[in-house]
C-alpha positions in Angstrom: -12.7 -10.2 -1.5 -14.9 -8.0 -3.7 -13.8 -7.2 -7.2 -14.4 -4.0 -8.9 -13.8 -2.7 -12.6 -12.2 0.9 -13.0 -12.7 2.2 -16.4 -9.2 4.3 -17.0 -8.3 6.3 -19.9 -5.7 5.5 -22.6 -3.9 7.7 -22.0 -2.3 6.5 -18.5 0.4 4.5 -19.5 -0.1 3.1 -16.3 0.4 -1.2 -16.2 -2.9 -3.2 -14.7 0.1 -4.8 -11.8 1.3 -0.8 -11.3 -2.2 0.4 -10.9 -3.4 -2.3 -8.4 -0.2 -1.7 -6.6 -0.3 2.1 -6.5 -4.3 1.5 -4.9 -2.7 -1.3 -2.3 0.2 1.2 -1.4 -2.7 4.2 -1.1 -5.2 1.9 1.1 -2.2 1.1 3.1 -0.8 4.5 3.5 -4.1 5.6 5.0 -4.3 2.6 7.7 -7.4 0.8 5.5 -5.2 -2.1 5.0 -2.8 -3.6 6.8 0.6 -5.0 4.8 -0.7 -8.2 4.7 -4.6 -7.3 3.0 -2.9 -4.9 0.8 -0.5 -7.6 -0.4 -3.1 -10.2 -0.9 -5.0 -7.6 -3.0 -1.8 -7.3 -5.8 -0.6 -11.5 -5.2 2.0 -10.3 -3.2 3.9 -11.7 -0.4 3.8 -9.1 2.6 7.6 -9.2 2.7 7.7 -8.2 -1.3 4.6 -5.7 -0.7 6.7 -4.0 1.7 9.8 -4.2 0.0 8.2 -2.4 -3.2 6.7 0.3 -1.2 9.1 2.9 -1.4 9.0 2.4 -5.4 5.1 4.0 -5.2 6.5 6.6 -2.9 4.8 4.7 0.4 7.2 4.4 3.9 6.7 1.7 5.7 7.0 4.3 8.6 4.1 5.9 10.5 4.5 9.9 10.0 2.0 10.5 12.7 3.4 12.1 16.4 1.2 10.0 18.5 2.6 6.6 17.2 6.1 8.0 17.1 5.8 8.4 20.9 3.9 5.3 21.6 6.7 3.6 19.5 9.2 4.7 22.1 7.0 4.2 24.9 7.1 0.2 24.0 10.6 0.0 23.4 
């Protein structure tokens, strides 16, 4: 895993833990992690990762159509 340093104003009264979460949730929202990675990146369990999604606005849910229907299709 590659580290990287973020330079981020004052001003964000943002924690370090919030910030690396809100990332996490973001690179898992748009399918560039799964749980799992994205919950290794904030020393997470996946089961916690997921739990605290909704907290940073995330669903665990896919909005898109296509996997809705291939969802139901493998039901």
């Amino acid at each position: 895993m590659r580290t990287i340093q973020i330079n981020i104003p004052d001003s964000v009264e943002m924690s370090d833990y919030d910030f690396s979460m809100m990332v996490a949730a973001k690179l898992y929202e748009d399918q560039k992690l799964s749980s799992g990675q994205a919950a290794e990146m904030v020393g997470l369990s996946k089961r916690a990762f997921i739990e605290l999604l909704g907290k940073y606005g995330i669903s665990i849910f896919s909005s898109s159509i296509s996997d809705l229907h291939s969802d139901i299709a493998n039901a």
